[in-house]
ZARONU-813630 format. One line per field, with one value per atom (N, C-alpha, C, O, CB): residue in three letters; chain; atom name; x, y, z. Coordinates in steps of 0.02 Angstrom, whole numbers. Last residue first. Glycine has a CB too. Layout:
<pts>
residuo: (ALA | ...)
cadena: (A | ...)
atomo: (CA | ...)
c1: (X | ...)
c2: (Y | ...)
c3: (Z | ...)
</pts>
This chain:
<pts>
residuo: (UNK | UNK | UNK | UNK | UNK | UNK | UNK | UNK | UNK | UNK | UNK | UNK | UNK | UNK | UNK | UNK | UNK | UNK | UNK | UNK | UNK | UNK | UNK | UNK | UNK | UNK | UNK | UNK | UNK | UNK | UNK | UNK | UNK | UNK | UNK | UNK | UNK | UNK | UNK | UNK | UNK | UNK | UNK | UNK | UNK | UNK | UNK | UNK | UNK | UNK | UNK | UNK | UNK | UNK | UNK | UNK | UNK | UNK | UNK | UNK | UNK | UNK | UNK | UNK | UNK | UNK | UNK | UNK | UNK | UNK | UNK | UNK | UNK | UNK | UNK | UNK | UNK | UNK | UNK | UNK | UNK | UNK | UNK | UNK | UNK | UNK | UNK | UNK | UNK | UNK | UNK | UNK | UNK | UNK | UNK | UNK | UNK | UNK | UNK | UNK | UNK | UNK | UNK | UNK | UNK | UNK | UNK | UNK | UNK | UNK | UNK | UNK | UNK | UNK | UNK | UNK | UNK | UNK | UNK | UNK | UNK | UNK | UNK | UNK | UNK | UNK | UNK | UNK | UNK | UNK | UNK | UNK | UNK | UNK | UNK | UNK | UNK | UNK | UNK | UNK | UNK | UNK | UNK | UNK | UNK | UNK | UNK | UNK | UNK | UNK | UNK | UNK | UNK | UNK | UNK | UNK | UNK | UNK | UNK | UNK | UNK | UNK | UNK | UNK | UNK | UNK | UNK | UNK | UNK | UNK | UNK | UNK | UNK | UNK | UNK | UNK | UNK | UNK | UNK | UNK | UNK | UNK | UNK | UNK | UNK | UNK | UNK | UNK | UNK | UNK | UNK | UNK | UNK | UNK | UNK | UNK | UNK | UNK | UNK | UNK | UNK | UNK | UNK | UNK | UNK | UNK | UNK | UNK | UNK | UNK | UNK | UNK | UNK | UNK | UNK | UNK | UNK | UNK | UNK | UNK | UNK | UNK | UNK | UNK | UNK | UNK | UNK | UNK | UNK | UNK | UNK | UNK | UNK | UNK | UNK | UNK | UNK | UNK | UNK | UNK | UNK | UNK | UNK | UNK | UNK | UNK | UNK | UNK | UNK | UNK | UNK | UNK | UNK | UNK | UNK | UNK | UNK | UNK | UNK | UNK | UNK | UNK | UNK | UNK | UNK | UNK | UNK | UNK | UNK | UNK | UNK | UNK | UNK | UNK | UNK | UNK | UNK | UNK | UNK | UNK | UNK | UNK | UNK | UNK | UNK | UNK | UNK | UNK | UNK | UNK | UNK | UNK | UNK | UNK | UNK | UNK | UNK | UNK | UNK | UNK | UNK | UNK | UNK | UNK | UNK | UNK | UNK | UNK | UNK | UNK | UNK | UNK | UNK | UNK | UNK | UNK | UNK | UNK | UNK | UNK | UNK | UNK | UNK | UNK | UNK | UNK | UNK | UNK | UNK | UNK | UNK | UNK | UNK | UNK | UNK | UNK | UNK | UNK | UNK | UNK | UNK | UNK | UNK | UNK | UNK | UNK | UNK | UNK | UNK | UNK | UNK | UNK | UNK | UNK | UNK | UNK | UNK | UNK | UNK | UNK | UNK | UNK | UNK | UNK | UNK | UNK | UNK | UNK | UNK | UNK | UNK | UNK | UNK | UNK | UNK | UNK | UNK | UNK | UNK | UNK | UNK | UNK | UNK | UNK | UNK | UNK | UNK | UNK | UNK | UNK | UNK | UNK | UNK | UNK | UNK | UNK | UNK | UNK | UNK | UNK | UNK | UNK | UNK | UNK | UNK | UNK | UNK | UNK | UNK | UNK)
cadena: (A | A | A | A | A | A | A | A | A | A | A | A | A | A | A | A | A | A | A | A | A | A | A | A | A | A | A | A | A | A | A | A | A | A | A | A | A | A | A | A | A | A | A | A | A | A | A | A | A | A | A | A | A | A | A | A | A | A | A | A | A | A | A | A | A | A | A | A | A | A | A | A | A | A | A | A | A | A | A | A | A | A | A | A | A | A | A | A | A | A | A | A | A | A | A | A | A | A | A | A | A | A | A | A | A | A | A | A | A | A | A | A | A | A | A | A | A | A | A | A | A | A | A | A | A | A | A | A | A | A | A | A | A | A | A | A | A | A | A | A | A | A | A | A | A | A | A | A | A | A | A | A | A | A | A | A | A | A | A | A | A | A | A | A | A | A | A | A | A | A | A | A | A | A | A | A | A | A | A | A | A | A | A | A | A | A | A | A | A | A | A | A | A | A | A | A | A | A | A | A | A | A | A | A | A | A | A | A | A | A | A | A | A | A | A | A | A | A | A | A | A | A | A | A | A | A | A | A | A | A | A | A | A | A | A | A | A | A | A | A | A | A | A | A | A | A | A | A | A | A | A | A | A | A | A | A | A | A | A | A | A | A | A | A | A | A | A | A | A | A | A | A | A | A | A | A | A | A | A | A | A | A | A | A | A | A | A | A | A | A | A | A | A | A | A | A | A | A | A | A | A | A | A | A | A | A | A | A | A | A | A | A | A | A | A | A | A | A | A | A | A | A | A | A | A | A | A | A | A | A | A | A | A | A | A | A | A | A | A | A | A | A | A | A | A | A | A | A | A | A | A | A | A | A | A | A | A | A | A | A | A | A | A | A | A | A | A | A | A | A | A | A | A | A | A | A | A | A | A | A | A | A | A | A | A | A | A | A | A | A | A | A | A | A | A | A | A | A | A | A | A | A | A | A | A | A | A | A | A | A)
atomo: (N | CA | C | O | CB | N | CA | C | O | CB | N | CA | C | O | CB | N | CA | C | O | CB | N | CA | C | O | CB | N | CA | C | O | CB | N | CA | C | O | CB | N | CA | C | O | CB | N | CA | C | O | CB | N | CA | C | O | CB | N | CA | C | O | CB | N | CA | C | O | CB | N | CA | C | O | CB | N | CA | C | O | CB | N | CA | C | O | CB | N | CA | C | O | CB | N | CA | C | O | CB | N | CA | C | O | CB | N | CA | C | O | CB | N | CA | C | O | CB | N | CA | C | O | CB | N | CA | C | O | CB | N | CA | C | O | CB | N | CA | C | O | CB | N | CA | C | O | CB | N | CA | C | O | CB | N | CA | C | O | CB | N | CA | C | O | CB | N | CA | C | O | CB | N | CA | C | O | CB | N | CA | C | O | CB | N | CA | C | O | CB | N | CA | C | O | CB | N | CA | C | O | CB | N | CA | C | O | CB | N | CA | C | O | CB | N | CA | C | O | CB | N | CA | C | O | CB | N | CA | C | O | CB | N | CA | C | O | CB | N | CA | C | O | CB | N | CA | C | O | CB | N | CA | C | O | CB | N | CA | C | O | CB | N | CA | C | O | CB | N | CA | C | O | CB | N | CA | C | O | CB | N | CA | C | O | CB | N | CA | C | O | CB | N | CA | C | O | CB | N | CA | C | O | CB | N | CA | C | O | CB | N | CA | C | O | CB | N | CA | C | O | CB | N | CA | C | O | CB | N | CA | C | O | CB | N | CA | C | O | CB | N | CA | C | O | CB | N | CA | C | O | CB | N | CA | C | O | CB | N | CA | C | O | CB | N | CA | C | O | CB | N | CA | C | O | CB | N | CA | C | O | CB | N | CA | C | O | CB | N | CA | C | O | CB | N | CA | C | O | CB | N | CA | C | O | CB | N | CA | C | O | CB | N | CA | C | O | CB | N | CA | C | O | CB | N | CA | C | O | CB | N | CA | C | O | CB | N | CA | C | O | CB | N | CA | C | O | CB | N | CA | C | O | CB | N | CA | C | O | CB | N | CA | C | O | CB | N | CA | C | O | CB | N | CA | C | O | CB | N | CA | C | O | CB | N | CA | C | O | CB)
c1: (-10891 | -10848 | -10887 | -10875 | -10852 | -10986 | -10921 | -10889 | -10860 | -10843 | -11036 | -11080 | -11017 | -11028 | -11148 | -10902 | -10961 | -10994 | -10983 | -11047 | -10920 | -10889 | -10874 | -10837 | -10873 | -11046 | -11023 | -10978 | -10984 | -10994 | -11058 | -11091 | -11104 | -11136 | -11120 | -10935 | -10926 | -10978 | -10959 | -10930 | -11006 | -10942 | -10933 | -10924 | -10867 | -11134 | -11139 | -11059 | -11058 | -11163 | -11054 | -11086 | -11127 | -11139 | -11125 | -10987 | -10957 | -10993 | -10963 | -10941 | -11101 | -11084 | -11007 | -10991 | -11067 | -11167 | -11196 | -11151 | -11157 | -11233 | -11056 | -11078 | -11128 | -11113 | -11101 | -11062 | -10990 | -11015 | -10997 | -10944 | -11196 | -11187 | -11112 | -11109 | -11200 | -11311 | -11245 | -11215 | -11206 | -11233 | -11428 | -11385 | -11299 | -11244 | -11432 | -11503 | -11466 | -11423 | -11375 | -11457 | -11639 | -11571 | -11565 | -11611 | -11548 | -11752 | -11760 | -11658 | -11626 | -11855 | -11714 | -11765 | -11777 | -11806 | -11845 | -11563 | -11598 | -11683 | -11702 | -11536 | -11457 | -11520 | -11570 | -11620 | -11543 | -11287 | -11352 | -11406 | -11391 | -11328 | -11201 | -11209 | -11275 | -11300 | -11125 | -11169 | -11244 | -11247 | -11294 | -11240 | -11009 | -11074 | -11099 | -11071 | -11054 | -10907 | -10968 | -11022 | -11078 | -10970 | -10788 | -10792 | -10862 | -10887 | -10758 | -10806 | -10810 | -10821 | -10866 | -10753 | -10788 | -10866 | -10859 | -10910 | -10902 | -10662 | -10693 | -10776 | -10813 | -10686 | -10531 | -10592 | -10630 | -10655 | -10630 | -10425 | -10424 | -10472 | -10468 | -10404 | -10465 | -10486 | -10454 | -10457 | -10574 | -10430 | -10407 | -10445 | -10441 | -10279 | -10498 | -10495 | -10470 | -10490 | -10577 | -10487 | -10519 | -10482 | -10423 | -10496 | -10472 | -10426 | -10481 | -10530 | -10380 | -10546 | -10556 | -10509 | -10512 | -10637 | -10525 | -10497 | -10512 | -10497 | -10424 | -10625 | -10568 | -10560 | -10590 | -10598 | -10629 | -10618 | -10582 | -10537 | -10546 | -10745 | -10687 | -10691 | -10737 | -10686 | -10913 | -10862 | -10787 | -10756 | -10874 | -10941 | -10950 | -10906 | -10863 | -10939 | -10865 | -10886 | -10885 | -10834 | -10875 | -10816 | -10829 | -10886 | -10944 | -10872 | -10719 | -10794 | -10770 | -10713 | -10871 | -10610 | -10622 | -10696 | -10733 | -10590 | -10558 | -10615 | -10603 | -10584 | -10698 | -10409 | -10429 | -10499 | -10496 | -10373 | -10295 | -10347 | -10386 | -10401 | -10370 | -10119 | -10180 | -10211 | -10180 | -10187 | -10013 | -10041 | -10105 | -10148 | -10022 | -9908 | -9906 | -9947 | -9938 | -9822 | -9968 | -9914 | -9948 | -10008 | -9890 | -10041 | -10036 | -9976 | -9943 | -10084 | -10076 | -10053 | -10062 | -10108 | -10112 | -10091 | -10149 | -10133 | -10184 | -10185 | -9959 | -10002 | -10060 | -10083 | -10012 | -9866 | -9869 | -9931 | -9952 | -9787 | -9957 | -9950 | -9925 | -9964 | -9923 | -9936 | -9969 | -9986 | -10044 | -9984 | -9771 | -9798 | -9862 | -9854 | -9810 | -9778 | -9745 | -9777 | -9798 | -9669 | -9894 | -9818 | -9832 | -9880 | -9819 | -9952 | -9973 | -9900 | -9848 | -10007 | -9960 | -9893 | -9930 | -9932 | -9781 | -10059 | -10027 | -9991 | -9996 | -10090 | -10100 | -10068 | -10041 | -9985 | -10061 | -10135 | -10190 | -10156 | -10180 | -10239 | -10042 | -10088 | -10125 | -10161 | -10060 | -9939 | -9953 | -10029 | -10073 | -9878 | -9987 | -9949 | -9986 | -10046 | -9912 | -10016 | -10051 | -10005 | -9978 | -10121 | -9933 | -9916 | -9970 | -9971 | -9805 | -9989 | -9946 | -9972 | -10024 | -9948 | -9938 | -9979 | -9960 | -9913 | -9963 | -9961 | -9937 | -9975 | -10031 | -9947)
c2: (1988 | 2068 | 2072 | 2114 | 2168 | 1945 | 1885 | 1930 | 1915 | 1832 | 2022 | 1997 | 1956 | 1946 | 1945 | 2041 | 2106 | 2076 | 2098 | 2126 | 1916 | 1938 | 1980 | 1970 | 1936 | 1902 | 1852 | 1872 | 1856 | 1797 | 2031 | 2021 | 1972 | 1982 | 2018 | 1959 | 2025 | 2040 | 2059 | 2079 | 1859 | 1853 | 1930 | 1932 | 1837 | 1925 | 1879 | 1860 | 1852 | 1804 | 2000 | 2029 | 1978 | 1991 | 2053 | 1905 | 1951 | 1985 | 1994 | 2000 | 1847 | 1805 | 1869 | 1865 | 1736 | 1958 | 1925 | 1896 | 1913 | 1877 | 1959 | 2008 | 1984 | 2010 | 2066 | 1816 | 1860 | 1912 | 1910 | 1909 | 1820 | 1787 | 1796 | 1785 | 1723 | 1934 | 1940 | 1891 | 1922 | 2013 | 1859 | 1888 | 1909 | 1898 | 1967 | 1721 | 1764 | 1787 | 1752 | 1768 | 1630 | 1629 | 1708 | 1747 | 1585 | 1611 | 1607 | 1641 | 1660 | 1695 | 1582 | 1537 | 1561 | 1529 | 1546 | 1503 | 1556 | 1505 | 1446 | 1568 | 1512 | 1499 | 1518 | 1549 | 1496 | 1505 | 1561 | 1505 | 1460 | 1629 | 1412 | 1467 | 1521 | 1570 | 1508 | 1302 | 1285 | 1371 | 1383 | 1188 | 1342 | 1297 | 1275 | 1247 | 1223 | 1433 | 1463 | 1404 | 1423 | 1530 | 1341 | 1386 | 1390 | 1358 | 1448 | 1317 | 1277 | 1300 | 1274 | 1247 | 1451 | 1409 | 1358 | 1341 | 1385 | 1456 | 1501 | 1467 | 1459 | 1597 | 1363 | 1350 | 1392 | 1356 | 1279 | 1422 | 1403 | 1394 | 1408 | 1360 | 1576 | 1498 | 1478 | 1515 | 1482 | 1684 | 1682 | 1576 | 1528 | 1697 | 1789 | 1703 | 1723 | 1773 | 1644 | 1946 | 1911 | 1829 | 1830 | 1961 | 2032 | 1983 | 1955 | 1938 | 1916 | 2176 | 2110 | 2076 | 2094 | 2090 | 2322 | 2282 | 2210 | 2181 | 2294 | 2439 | 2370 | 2361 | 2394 | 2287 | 2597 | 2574 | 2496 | 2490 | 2642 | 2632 | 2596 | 2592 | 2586 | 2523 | 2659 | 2706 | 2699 | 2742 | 2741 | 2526 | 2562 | 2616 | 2622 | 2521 | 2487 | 2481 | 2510 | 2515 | 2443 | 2501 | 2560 | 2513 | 2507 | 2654 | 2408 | 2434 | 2485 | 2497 | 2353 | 2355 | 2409 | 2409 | 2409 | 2485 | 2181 | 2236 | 2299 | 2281 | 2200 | 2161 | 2160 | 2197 | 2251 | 2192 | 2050 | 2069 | 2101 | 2054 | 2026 | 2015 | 1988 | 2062 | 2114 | 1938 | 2052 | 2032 | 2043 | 2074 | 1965 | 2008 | 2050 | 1994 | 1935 | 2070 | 1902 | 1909 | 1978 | 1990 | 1824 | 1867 | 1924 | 1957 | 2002 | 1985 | 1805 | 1763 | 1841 | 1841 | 1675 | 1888 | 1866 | 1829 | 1816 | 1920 | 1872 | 1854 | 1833 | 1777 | 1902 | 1967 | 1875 | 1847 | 1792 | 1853 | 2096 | 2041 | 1972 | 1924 | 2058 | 2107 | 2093 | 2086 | 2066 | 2100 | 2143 | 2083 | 2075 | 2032 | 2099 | 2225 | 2176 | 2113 | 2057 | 2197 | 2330 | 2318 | 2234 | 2202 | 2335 | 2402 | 2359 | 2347 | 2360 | 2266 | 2550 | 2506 | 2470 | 2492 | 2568 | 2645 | 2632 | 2572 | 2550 | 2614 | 2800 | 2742 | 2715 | 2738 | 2719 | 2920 | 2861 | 2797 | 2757 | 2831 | 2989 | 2958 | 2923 | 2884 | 2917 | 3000 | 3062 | 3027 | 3069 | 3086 | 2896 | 2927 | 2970 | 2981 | 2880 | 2910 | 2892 | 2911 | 2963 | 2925 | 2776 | 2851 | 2836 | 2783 | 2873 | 2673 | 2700 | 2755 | 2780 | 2654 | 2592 | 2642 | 2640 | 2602 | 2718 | 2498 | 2506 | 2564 | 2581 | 2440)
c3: (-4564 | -4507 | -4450 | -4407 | -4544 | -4640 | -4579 | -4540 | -4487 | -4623 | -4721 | -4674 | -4625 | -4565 | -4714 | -4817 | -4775 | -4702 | -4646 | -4836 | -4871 | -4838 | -4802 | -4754 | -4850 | -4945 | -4890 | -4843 | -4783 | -4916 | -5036 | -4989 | -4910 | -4858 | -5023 | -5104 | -5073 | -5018 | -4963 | -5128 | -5173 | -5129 | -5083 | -5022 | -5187 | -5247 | -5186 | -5123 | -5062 | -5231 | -5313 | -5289 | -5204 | -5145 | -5354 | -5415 | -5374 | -5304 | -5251 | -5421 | -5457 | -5432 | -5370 | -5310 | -5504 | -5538 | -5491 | -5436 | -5377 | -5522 | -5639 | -5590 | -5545 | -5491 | -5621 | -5696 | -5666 | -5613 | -5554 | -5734 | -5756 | -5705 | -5661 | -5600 | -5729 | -5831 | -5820 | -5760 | -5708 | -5807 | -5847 | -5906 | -5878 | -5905 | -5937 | -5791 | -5801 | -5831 | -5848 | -5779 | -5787 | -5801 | -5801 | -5810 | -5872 | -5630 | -5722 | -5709 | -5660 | -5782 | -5497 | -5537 | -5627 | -5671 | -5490 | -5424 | -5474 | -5483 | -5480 | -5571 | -5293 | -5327 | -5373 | -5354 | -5299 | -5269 | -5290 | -5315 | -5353 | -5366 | -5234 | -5189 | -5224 | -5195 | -5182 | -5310 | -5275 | -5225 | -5187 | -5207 | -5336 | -5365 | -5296 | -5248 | -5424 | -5320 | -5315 | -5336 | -5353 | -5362 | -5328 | -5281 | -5272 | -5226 | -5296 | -5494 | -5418 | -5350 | -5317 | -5406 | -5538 | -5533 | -5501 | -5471 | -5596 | -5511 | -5458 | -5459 | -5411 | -5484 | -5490 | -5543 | -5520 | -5476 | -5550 | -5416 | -5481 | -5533 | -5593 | -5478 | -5342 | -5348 | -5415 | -5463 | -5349 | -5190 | -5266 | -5292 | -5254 | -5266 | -5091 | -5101 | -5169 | -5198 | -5095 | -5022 | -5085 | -5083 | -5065 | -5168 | -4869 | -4916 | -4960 | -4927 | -4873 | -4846 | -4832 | -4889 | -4948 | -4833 | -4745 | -4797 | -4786 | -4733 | -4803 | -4674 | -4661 | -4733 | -4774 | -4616 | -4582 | -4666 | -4632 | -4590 | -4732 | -4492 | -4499 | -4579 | -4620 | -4456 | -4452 | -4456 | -4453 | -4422 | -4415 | -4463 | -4400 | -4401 | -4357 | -4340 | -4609 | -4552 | -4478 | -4443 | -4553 | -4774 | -4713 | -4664 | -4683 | -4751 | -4870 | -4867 | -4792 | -4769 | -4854 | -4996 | -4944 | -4940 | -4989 | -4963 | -5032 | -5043 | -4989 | -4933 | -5029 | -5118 | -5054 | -5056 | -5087 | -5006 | -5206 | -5206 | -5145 | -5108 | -5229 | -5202 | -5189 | -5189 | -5179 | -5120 | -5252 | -5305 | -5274 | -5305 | -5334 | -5135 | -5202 | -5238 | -5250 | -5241 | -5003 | -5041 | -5100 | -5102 | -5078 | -4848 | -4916 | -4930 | -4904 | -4908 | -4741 | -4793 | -4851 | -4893 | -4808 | -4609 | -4658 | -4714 | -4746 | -4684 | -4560 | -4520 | -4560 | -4555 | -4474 | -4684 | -4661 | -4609 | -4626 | -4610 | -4674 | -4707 | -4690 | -4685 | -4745 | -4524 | -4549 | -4592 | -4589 | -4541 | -4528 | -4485 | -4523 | -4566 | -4398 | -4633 | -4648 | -4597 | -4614 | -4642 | -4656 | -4608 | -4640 | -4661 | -4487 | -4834 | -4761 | -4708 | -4737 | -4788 | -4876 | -4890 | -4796 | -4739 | -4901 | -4974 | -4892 | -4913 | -4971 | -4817 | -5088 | -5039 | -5010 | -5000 | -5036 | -5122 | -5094 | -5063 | -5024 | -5159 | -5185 | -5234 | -5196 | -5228 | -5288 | -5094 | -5133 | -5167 | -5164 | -5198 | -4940 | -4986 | -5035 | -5030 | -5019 | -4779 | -4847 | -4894 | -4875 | -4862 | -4659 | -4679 | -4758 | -4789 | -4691 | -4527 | -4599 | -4618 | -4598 | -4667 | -4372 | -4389 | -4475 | -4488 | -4343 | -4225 | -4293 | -4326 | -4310 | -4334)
</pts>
């Protein structure tokens, strides 16, 4: 399989692999660069996302920005599973 970049940066996934990874319009994907690869990682969508994330960080004094933290830990989980 291959795709073409378009005028502005973008790729249009094949169809097989969307249905294979469950990715409908809309979903969310991180780009990082591995071993000299660009992948794309699918993002989890949650209803309650602080459900999702309760007991995943350990703090010992509070925090000011806990959204960005908490991004930063998902993205880092998912980096590390490639």
């Amino acid at each position: 399989m291959s795709v073409e970049v378009g005028k502005y940066g973008r790729i249009v996934l094949p169809k097989q692999l969307r249905q294979k990874y469950g990715m409908d319009e809309g979903i969310r994907l991180i780009i990082t660069e591995y071993m000299g690869r660009i992948c794309l990682v699918p993002v989890s969508k949650y209803e309650k996302p602080t459900e999702a994330l309760y007991g995943a960080v350990k703090l010992e004094k509070p925090i000011n920005e806990p959204k960005r933290l908490a991004r930063e830990h998902i993205r880092k989980k998912l980096v590390e599973g490639l």
